[in-house]
N, C-alpha and C positions, 0 to 999 in steps of 0.2 A: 454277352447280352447286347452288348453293344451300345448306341444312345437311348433313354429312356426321354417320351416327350411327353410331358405333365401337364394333362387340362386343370387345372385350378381355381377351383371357386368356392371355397368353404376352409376355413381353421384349418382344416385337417391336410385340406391340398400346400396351403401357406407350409406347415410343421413339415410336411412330409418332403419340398421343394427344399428347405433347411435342410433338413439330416439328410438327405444326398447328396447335398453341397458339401455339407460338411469332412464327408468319407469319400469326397474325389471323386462322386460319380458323373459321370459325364451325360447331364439334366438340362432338356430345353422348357422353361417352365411357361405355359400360353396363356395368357389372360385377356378380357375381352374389354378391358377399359383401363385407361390410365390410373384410375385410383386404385385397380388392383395388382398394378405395379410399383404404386407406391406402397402399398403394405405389406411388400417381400421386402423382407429382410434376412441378409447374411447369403444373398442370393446376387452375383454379377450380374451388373445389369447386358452384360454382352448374352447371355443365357436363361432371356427373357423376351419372347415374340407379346406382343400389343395390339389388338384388334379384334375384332368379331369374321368369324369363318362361317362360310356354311358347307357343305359338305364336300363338294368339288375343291375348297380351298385346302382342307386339310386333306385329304387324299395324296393331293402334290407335293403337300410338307409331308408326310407319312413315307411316300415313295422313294424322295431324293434319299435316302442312306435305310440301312436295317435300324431297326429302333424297336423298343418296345414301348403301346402307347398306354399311360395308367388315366381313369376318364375320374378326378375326381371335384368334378362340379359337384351343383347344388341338388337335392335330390328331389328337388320341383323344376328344372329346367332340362324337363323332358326330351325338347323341340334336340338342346344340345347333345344330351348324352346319345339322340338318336342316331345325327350328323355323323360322330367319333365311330359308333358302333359300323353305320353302315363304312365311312373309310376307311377302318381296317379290316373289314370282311372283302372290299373290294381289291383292296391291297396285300389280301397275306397278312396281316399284321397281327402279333401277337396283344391280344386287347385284356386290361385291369381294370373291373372297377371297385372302387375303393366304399364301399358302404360306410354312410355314417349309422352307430345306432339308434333305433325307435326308441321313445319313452312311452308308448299307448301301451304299453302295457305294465307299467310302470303308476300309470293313471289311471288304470280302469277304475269306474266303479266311483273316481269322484265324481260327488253332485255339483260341484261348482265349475266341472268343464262341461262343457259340450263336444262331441266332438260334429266333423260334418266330412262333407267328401269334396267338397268345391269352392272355391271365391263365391261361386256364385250362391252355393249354398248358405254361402256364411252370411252374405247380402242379405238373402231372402229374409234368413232369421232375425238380421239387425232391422229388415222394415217390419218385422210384427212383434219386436220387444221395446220397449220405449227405454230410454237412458242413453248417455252419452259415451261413446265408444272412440278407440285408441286404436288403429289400425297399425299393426308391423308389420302387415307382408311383403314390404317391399314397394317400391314405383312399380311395376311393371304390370300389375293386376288391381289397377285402382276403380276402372271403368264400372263393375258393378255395384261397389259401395259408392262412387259418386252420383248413381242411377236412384238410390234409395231417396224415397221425399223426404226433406227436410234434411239432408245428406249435411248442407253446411251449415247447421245450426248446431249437429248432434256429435260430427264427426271430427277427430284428429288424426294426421298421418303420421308417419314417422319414417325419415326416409334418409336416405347417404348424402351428404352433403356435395350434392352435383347439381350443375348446370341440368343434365338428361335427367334426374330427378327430381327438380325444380317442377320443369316441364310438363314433365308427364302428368304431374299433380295438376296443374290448371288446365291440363285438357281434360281430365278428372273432375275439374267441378271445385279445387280446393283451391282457395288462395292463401296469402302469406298468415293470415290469423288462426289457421286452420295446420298449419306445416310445423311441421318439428324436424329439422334438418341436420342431424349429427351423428359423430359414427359412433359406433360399440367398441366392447361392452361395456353394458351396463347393467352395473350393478345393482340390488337390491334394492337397497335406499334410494336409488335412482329413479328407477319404475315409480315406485311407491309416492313421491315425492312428485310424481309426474300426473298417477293414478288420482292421488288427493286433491291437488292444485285446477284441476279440471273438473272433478266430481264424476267420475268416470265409471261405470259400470259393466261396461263390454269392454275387457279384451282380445284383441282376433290377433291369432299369432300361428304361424305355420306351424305344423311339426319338425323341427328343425333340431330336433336332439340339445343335449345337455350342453353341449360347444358350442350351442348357436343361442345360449342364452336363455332358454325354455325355464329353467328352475327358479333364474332368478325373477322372472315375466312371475311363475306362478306363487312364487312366496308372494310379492308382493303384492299382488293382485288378492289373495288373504288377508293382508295387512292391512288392505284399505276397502275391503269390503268387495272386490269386484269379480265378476266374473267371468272365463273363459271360455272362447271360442275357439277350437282348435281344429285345424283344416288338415285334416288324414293326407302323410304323403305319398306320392304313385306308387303303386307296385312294381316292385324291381324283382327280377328274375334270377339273383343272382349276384354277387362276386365278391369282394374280399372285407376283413377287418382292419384296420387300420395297421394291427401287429401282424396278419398273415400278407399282406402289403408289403410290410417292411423286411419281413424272416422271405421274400418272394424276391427282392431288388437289392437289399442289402444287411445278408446273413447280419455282417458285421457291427451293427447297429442297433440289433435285438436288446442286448442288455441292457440301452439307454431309454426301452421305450416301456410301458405297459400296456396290458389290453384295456378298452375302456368297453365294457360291458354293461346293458343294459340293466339297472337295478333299480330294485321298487326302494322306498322309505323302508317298508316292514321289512323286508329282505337286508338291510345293512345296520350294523352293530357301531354304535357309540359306547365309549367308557369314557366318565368324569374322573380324573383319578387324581388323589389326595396326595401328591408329593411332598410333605412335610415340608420342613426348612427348604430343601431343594438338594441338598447333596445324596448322592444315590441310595448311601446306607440305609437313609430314610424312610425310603420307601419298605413299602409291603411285598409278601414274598407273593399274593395276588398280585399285585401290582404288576409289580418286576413280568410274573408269567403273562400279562395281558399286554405290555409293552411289548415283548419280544415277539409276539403274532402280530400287531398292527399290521396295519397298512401303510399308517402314515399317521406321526406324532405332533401335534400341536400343543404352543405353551410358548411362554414367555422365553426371549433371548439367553436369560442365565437358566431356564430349567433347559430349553433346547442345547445349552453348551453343555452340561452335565447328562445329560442322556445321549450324545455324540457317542459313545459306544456302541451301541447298538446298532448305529450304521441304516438309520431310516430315514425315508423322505421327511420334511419336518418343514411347519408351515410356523414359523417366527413371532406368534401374537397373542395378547390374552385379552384383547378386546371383541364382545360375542357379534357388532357390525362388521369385523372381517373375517371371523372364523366365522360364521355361518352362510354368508355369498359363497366360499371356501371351498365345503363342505358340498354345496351343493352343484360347484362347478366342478366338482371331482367326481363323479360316479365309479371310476376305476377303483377308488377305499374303497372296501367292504366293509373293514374294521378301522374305526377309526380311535385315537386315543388322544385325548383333551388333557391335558399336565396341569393340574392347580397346585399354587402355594398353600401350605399348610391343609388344612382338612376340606374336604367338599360344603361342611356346613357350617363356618365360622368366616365371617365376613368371605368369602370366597363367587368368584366368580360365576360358578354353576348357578346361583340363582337365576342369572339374567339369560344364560345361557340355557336352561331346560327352559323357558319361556316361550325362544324360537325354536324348538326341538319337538311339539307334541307329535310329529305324526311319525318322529323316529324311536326306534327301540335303544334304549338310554338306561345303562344301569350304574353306578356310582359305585366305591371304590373309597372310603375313609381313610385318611390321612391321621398324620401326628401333626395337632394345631401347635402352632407357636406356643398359646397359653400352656398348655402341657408342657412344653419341652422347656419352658423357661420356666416355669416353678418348679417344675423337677431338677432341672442346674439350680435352683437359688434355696432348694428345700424347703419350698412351703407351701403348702397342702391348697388347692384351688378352689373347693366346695363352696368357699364364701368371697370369692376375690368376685369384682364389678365387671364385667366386659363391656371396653369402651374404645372405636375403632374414629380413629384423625387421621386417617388414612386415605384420602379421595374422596370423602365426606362429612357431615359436620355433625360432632359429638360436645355433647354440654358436660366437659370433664370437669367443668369447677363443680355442675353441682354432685356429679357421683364422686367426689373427691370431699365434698361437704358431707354424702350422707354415707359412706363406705368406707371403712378401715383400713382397704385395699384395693386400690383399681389398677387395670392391666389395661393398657391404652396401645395399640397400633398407632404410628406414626407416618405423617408421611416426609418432607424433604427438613434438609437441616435447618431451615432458615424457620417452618411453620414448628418446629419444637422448640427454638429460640422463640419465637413469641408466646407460645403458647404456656413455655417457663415465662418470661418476664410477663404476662397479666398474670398467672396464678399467684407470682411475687405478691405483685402490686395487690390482691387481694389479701396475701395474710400467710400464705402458705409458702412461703420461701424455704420456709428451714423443714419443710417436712422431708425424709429420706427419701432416694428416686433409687430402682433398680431399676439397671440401664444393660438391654440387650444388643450388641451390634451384631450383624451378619450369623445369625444361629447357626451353627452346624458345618458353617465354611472352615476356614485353614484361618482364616483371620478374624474367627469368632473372640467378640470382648464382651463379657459380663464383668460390672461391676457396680460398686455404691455413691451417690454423691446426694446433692440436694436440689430443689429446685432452682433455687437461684443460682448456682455454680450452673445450672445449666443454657443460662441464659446469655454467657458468652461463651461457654464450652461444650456448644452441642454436637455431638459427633456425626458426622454424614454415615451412608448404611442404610440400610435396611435394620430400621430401629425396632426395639418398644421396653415399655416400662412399665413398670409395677411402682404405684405412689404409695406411699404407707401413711394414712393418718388416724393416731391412737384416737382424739379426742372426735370420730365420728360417731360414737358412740352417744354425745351431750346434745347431738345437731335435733332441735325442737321441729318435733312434725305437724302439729298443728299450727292452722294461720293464727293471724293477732300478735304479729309484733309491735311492742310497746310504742306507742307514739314521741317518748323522746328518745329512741332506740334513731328515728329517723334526722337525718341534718336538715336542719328548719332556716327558713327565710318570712318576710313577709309574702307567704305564698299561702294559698285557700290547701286545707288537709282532708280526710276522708278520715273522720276519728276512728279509733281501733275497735270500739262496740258497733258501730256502723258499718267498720270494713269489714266485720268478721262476718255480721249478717249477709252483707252484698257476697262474699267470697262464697258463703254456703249456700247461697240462691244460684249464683253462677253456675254450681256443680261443671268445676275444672275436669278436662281430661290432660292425662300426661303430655299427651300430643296436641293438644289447644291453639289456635290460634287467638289469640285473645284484642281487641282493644281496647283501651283505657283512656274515652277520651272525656276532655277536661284534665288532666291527669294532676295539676297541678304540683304536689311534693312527688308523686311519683309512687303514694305508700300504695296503692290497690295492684300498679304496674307491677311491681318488687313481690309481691306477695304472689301475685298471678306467676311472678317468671319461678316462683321455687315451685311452685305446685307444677304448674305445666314445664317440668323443665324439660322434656323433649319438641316444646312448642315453639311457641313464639310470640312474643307480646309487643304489643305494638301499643307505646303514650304520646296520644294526640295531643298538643297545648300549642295554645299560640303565642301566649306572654315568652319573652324571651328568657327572663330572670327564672322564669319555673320549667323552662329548657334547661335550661344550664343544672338548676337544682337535681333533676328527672337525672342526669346523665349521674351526677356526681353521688347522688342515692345507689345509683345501679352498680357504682361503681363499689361503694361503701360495704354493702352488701354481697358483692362477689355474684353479680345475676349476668348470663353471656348472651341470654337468649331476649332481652328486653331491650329494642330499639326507638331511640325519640325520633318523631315527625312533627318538626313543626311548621306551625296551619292551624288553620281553623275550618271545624265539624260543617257542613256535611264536604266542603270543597276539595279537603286534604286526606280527604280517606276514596278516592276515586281511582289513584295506582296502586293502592295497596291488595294483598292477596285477600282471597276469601275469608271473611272473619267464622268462627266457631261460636265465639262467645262476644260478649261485649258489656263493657261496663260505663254506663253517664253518669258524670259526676258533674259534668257542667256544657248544659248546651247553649248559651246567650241567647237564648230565646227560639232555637229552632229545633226544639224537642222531634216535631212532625216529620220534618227535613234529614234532620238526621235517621231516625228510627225507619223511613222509607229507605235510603243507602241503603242499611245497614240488611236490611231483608230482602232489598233487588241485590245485593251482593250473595245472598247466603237464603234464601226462602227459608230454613229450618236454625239460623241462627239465634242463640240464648242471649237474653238480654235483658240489661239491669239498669233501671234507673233509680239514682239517692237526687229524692226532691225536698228541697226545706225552705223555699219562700210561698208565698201562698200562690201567686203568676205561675211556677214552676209546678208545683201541686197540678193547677188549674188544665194546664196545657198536658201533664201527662195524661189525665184521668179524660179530656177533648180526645185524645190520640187511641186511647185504650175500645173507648167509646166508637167515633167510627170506624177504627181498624177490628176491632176483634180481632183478636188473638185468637188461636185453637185453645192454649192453654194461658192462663194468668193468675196470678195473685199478687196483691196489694197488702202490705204489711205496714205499720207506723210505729216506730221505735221511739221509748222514750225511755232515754237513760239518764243514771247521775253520779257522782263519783264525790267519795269523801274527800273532805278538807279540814284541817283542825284548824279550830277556834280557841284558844286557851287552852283549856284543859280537855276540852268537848271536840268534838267528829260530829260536823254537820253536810250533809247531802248538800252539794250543789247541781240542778239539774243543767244535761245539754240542752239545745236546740232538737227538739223532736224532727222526727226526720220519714220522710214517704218512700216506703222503698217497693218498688215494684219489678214483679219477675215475669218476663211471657216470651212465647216461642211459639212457632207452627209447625213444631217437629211431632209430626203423625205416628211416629214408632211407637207401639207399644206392647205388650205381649199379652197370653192368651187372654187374660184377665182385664185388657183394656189398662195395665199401668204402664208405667213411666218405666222404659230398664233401668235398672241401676248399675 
């Protein structure tokens, strides 16, 4: 065949310049600017010509020796594929061109592209759509989108970080606030993060196939609401695949490549599959048959070392921001197969991962969860056991350890199950029994019994989890109104237990609550909020330092994980804090107004409670109630008293009557105009 001479300007010409290098072919590879001789790699720079040709020029290079020439520029630079074509017709020369694939048909039919036939067309449609648009085609067709009115108000480039592409932009109309100068690819998150940051609504992007970044442009262009302009590219006549290319120049080579064929979403097969522990046995004999067809297996490093039988491409990750760019920079998978630990639907990665997948066809594949396989090694029946995952996120196991007999907790690194033994010590539960899972299903699988506190210097590294056993969950009191000397007392202002109970049932907690507690003083409404909302979060505002201190050591008393002190003073100190849900006053120093405005510019449909008992305090709630209008409110006055013996005799002493009032602007209701409960 003799020399082969490589026009190069696309992925495809770079990869294909490599693997002839690779197999000893003897490859003059031509590029038309210094940057794209910088981004040959594993290519001698002696077997690398640099410049722009036009058609006389390559003819002479074509002539001097027998060669065959393969044309795999860009498939918008027309002008060059024409040059190549005519100097091998003039020469004799046996002429290749290398097609990249289309995706337009791939895309038909969505609404959020457009497609069109020209730059210029693309223009047109950007002067009669209003929104700010992202331009990637390149420097070299900038002139009609710089022509559109309001061009540099509206518009962004995006271009190779050159001098000639510098240029071209400000004879274009754009200057440097207007230029985005960097090379590819880029990724998903990339775009996206580019799309948002500018407020961006037109994307205009060649047709440039899956290798020139087209999936990643349209995922995220979805992700931020924007939408595409996509420029139809020329009609070609004719000539090769990238595999009939390579099975054309170097038989030898075939094996290393695959074809990259154009495919729609609907057209390609995802499976989520549920690897149990991870060792093979585990798997399902579906399983196993949908592995052995893949394409190409993704999963974490130890499931990819364990499926190494199989002998498949395998992409190393089980995070869904790389498996999905991944995914979509592969259109050669047809079938692809996604490897999760333990079951698809128990703390497992497929949630996040069907999130970025609706427009793929995705079916799923149950696994053996950990919880199963470890009660089954330990013999004890799961029906009733807690699930509770400290594994990459954050679970309130004191308190399903408080109200469950049995909880089965996911862990994650040695160091976070040492602590998470020493506070559950520190709370009370040291000596409850711990089954302790390491590595399920491995060769250096250890099940065994110990305590909590043994594990607070003895925690074992692994891929952990445990099963806690506590008999006396069984006595844990589910209603609020814990006894007021039940709390560690100071000279500190308290929220009495007939008072709290009332405030806590007007609050109407949810599990997940954000709550705050300000005034909190001893901290009794805070403590109460965190067992109720124990998947929330409570938040005790106080500004005295001594009733700091108390707040922390109550929280602590009581074994609550999810109640944190802020001290400050209402409304100044509640300004970083998250959106509240609920909220309870116990003590505003006079800025009832102040506060109750935060607390509704933070949260419009936030609940909220105030306990008034000086007459001032009275006075200002009922001012606040009065011009604010609440959607909903009630005003309640509690007067309670509590026996005392006298000699022989039980005589009533009364509290301090107390104002308690409940209001919210949360409009939900159902068909009957109530409140859901």
């Amino acid at each position: 065949m003799g020399r082969i001479i490589l026009f190069a300007g696309t992925s495809e010409g770079r990869r294909l310049a490599q693997l002839l290098t690779k197999y000893g072919k003897d490859v003059l590879v031509c590029v038309a600017t210094e940057y794209g001789e910088e981004v040959l790699k594993d290519v001698p720079p002696e077997n690398v010509r640099t410049g722009r040709m036009d058609a006389a020029d390559m003819e002479t290079l074509i002539r001097e020796e027998e060669c065959t020439v393969v044309d795999a520029t860009h498939p918008y630079a027309t002008a060059v594929s024409e040059n190549i074509r005519t100097a091998c017709s003039a020469s004799g020369t046996a002429y290749i061109r290398l097609l990249r694939p289309s995706v337009e048909e791939a895309i038909r039919g969505d609404r959020d592209v457009t497609i069109v036939d020209s730059v210029k067309e693309a223009a047109d449609f950007l002067a009669e759509h209003e929104g700010n648009a992202l331009i990637t085609t390149g420097s070299k067709e900038l002139q009609p989108f710089g022509s559109v009115p309001g061009a540099a108000a509206r518009f962004m480039v995006r271009v190779l970080p050159t001098s000639e592409s510098i240029t071209a932009c400000r004879e274009a109309g754009f200057d440097g606030r207007n230029i985005i100068a960097a090379q590819g690819p880029f990724s998903e998150d990339a775009n996206y993060l580019l799309l948002k940051e500018n407020d961006i609504s037109w994307l205009v992007t060649k047709e440039s196939g899956d290798q020139g970044g087209f999936q990643e442009k349209r995922t995220a262009a979805k992700r931020a609401g924007a939408k595409i302009i996509l420029i139809r590219r020329p009609a070609e006549e004719g000539g090769l695949s990238f595999a009939d290319t390579v099975k054309e120049l170097c038989p030898e080579a075939v094996s290393e490549i695959k074809e990259i064929a154009p495919i729609s979403v609907s057209q390609r097969k995802i499976w989520l599959i549920g690897a149990g522990m991870g060792a093979v046995p585990q798997l399902t004999e579906e399983a196993l048959d949908v592995i052995a067809e893949a394409d190409v297996l993704i999963g974490s490093a130890r499931l990819i070392k364990s499926l190494s039988p199989f002998k498949k491409p395998a992409l190393e990750s089980y995070k869904s921001e790389e498996i999905l760019p991944f995914i979509h920079r592969h259109p050669e998978y047809h079938t692809i197969a996604i490897v999760l630990s333990g079951d698809v639907g128990f703390y497992s990665g497929a949630k996040k991962l069907l999130a970025g997948m609706q427009e793929d066809k995705v079916e799923l594949i149950c696994g053996i969860s950990s919880v199963q396989y470890f009660c089954a090694k330990c013999r004890i029946p799961w029906e009733d056991v807690c699930l509770v995952s400290a594994h990459g996120r954050e679970g309130n196991l004191a308190a399903a350890i408080r109200r469950h007999k049995k909880v089965f907790s996911l862990v994650g690194s040695r160091k976070a199950l040492s602590d998470a033994a020493a506070q559950l010590t520190d709370f009370g539960y040291g000596d409850l029994t711990v089954r302790v899972g390491v590595n399920l299903s491995y060769e250096d699988e250890k099940i065994y019994a110990t305590t909590l506190s043994a594990l607070v210097k003895n925690a074992p590294s692994g891929l952990t989890v445990l099963i806690i056993e506590n008999p006396a969950a069984d006595n844990y009191v589910v209603t609020h109104g814990i006894p007021d000397d039940a709390f560690l007392r100071a000279e500190v202002p308290m929220t009495k237990e007939e008072i709290r109970s009332v405030a806590l049932s007007k609050l109407r907690l949810t599990k997940d609550a954000i709550v705050y507690d300000i005034g909190s003083g001893t901290g009794s409404v805070a403590v109460e909020a965190a067992r109720q909302a124990e998947n929330g979060l409570v938040l005790a505002i106080e500004k005295k330092m001594p009733a700091v201190e108390l707040i922390s050591r109550n929280a602590r008393h009581f074994g609550v994980t999810n109640l944190e002190v802020i001290a400050g003073e209402a409304p100044e100190a509640l300004c970083d804090l998250p959106a509240p849900t609920h909220a309870f006053i116990g003590g505003s120093c006079g800025r009832m107004a102040e506060i109750c405005e935060q607390l509704r510019m933070k949260n419009p449909r936030v609940r909220i409670v105030v306990s008034a008992v000086s007459l001032e305090s009275i006075g200002a709630l009922t001012n606040y109630l009065n011009e604010h209008a609440p959607i909903h409110y009630e005003v309640t006055q509690i007067t309670a008293a509590r026996s005392r013996k006298l000699g022989d005799y039980h005589m009533m002493t009364g509290l301090n009557p107390v104002v308690v009032a409940a209001f919210d602007d949360d409009a939900r209701r159902n068909e009957k105009g109530e409140l859901i409960w």
